[in-house]
N, C-alpha and C positions, 0 to 999 in steps of 0.2 A: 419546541417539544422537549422534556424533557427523557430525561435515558430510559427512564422504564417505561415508558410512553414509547420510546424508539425497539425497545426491547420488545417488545408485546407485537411492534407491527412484523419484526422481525421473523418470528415464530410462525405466524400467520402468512410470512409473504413471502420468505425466502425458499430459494427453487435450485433444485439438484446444480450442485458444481460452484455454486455462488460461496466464495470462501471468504470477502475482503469486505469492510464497509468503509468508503469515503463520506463524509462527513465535515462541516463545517459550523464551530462552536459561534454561538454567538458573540459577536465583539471582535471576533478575531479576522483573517481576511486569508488566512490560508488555509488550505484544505488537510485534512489528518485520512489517512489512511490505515487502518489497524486489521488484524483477522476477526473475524466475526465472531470466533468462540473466545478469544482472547477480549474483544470490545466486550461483550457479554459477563466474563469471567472476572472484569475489574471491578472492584467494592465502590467505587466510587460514584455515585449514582447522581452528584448536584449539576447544576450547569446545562442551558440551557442550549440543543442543538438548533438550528436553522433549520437544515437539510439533510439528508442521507441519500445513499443511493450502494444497492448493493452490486458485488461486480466479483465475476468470477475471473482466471484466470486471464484471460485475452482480454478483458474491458481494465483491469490492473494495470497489466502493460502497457496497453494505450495510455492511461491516465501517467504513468510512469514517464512514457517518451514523452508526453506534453508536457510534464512537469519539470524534467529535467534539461541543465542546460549542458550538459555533459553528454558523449555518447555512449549510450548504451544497444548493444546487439546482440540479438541471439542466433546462438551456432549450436549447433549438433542436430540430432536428430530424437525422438520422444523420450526416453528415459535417459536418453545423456544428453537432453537438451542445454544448455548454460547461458546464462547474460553474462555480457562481457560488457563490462564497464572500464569507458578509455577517460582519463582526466589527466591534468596538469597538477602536477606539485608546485609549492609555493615558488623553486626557482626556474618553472616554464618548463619541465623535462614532462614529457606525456609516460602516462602510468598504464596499466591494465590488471583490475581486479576480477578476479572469475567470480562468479556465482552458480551455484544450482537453478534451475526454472523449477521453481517450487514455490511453495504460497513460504516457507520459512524463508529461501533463498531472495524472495522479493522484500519481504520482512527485512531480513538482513540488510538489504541495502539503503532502506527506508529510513530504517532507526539505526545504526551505524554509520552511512556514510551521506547518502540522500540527504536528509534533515538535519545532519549532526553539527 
């Protein structure tokens, strides 16, 4: 499919709370994660997708603890929820970076540390 073809079913099929789109480009073998208004809002429209599947909060997550080999946990409670992400630095000392549980705060760790 190509993006305005993904863009069109979007419109059409996305349902209240669904903020995130996973997707996987053709050729490649790992999956991309982006916000939905932000995938939408990129000019670049070539390249062909596989698959999509949209996912609100909690299906993110999920896809996030599957994908990650590092641990990530959530603590607080609804609007001070936070992921806490524990990792090793290059000389073995365990780390701990906070995040917000926000569709930005997942973002963040995606394209900053996640994928980086």
């Amino acid at each position: 499919m190509t993006k305005s073809e993904i863009i069109g079913r979007i419109e059409s099929e996305r349902k209240q709370g669904e903020c995130f789109i996973k997707f996987y480009k053709t050729g490649h073998t790992l999956v991309d994660i982006d916000l939905i208004d932000a995938f939408i809002a990129k000019r670049d429209q070539s390249g062909e997708i596989d698959e999509f599947e949209l996912l609100d909060m909690e299906q993110t997550w999920l896809a996030l603890i599957e994908l990650d080999p590092d641990r990530l946990i959530r603590s607080g409670k609804s609007a001070n929820e936070v992921i806490e992400w524990i990792w090793s630095d290059s000389g073995g000392n365990e780390k701990k970076t906070i995040f917000p549980f926000t569709p930005d705060g997942i973002m963040q760790i995606i394209n900053d540390e996640f994928f980086a």
